[in-house]
C-alpha positions as CSV (number, residue, x, y, z in Angstrom):
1,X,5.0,-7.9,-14.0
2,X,2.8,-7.5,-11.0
3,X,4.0,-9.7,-7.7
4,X,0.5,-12.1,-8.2
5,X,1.5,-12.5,-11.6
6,X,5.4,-13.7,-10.3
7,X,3.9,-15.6,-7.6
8,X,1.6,-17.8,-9.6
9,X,4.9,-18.3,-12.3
10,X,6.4,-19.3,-9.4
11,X,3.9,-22.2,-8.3
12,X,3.4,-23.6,-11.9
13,X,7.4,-23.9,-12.1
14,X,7.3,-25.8,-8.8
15,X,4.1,-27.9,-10.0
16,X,5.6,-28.6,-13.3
17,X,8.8,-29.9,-11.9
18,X,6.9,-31.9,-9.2
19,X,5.0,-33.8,-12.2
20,X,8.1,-33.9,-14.1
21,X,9.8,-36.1,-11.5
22,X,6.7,-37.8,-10.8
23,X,6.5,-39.3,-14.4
24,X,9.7,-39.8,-14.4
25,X,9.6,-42.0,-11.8
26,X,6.6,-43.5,-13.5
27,X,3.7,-43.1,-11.1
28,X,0.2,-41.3,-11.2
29,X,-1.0,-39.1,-9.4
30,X,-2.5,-41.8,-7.0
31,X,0.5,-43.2,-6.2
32,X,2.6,-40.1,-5.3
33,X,-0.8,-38.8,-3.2
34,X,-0.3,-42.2,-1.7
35,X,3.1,-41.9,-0.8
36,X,3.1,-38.1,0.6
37,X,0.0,-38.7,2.3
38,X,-1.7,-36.2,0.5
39,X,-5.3,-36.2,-1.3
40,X,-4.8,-36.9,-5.2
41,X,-7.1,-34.5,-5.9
42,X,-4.5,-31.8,-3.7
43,X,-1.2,-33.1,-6.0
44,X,-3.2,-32.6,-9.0
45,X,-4.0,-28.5,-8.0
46,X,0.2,-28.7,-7.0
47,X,1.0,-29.9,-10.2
48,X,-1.3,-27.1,-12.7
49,X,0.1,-24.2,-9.9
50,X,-3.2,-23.7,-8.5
51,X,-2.1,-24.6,-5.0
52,X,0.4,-22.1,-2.5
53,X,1.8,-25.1,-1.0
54,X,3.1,-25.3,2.7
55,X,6.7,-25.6,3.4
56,X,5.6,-29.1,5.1
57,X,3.7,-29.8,1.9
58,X,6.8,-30.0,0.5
59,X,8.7,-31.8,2.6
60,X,6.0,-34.6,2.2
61,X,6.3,-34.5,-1.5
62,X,9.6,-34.6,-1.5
63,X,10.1,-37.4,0.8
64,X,7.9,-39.4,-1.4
65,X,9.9,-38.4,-4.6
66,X,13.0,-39.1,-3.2
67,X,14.3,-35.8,-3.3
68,X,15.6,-32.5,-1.2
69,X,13.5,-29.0,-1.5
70,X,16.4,-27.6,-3.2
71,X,16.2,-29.6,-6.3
72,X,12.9,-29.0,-6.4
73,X,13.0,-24.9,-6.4
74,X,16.3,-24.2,-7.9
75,X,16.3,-21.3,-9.8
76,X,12.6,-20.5,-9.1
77,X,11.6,-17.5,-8.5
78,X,15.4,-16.0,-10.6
79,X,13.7,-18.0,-13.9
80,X,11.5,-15.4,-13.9
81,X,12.7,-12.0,-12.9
């Protein structure tokens, strides 16, 4: 497995967690872009993996899902080596 290939396993981990806690929650899209100050249409590329997200990014999603970065990347990228 080339590092691209890792990279973007990586990234949809992370997005599919971020939409994981997002529903969980019970919000859309809207409502978390709201939250984070983010564009919807920017959580929506997070959430399929076709975004390298900033650090700060995630800070902001996190803030607005109640959360720390940890829980967020646990495991990720070990899942996949």
């Amino acid at each position: 497995m080339n590092s691209r290939t890792v990279n973007t396993e990586h990234l949809k981990a992370l997005g599919q967690r971020i939409r994981d806690l997002r529903k969980n929650i019970g919000w859309t899209q809207e409502e978390l872009a709201e939250r984070a100050g983010i564009d919807r249409s920017y959580i929506g590329g997070v959430e399929r993996g076709e975004r390298n997200l900033t650090f700060l990014v995630l800070c902001q999603i996190c803030q607005a899902l109640n959360c720390d970065v940890a829980t967020l990347t646990q495991n990720i990228p070990k899942e996949y080596i």
